[in-house]
N, C-alpha and C positions, 0 to 999 in steps of 0.2 A: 558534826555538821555534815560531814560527808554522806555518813551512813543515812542522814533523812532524806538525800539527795538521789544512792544509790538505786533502790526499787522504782523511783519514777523514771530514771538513766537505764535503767535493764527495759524496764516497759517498751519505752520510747526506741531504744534500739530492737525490740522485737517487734514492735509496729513499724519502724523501716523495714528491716528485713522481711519481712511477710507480703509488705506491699509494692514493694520495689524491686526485690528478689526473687518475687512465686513466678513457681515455673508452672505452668499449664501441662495438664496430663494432653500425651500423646493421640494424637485421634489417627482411626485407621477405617478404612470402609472400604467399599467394592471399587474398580478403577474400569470407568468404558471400555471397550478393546475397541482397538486403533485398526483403522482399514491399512493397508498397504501403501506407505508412499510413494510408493512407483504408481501404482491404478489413483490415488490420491493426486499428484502431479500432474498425470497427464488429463484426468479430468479438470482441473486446474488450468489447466494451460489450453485443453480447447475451448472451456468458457471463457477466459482472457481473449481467445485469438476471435470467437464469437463477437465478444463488445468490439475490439479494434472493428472488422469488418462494419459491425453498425454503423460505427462511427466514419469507416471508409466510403460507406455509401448514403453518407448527407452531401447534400446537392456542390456545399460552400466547400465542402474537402476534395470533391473529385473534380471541381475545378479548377483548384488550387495545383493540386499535384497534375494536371494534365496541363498546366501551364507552366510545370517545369518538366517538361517531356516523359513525364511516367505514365505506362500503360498497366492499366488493373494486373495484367498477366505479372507485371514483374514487379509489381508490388506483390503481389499475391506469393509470389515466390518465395520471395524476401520474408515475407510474413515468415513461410514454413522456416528459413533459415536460422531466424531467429533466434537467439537461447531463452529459457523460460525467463528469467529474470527482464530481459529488455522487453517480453512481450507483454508481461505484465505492467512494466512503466508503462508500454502505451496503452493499455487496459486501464490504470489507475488517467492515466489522461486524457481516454477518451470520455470516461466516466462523463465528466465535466462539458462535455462537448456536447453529448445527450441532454445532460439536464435543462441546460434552457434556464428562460426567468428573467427577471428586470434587467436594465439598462448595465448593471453592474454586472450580471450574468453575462448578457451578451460581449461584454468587453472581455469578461475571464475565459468566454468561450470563444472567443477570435485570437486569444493568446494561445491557449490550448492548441487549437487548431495550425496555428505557426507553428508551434513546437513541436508538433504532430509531424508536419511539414518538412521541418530542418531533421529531426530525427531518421525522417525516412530518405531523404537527403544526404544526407553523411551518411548512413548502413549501405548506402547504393552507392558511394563514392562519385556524385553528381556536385557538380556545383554552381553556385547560383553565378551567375552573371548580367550586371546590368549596364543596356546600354548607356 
């Protein structure tokens, strides 16, 4: 009884293995060549510091910041002082500031712009005081 059992048990176990087990042949092709991430960076980071500024020069932001006594000069400072990473957060959060759009947009972008706000706030070691 066994042996009528065996050949469909070898079968069955060589269709697992083959479809469960098959390894795919190795693929190999050409590979872009990569610019320098030093000139990569820094381009990087002047178009990051490019949106901030856009976004520094909407109407609702430089009033904002000029009513917590910041003058363009020393924001602008600050900007350069920056390290790449924080300039890019306000880049990804100025993004939002530009885009605009319905009733929901404008509420994510008066957030945005707060946080834009308090960021540049604490990196200036200002603080908010209300009477």
């Amino acid at each position: 009884m066994v042996a009528n059992f065996r050949m469909p048990l070898v079968a069955l176990a060589m269709a697992m293995y083959f479809s469960l087990l098959s390894v795919s042949p190795a693929l190999a092709g050409m590979v872009d060549s990569v610019s320098s991430t030093l000139q990569g960076s820094s381009q990087a980071r002047e178009a990051d510091i490019r949106k901030v500024q856009v976004a520094l020069e909407t109407q609702m932001v430089k009033e904002k910041l000029s009513a917590y006594g910041l003058s363009p000069e020393e924001i602008n400072e600050k900007l350069q002082d920056m390290s790449d990473q924080q300039i890019h957060l306000l880049a990804q959060a100025s993004d939002g500031v530009l885009a605009g759009g319905n009733g929901l947009g404008a509420v994510i972008a008066v957030l945005i712009i707060i946080l834009l706000v308090i960021i540049i706030l604490k990196l200036l070691n200002k603080s908010i005081t209300i009477p």
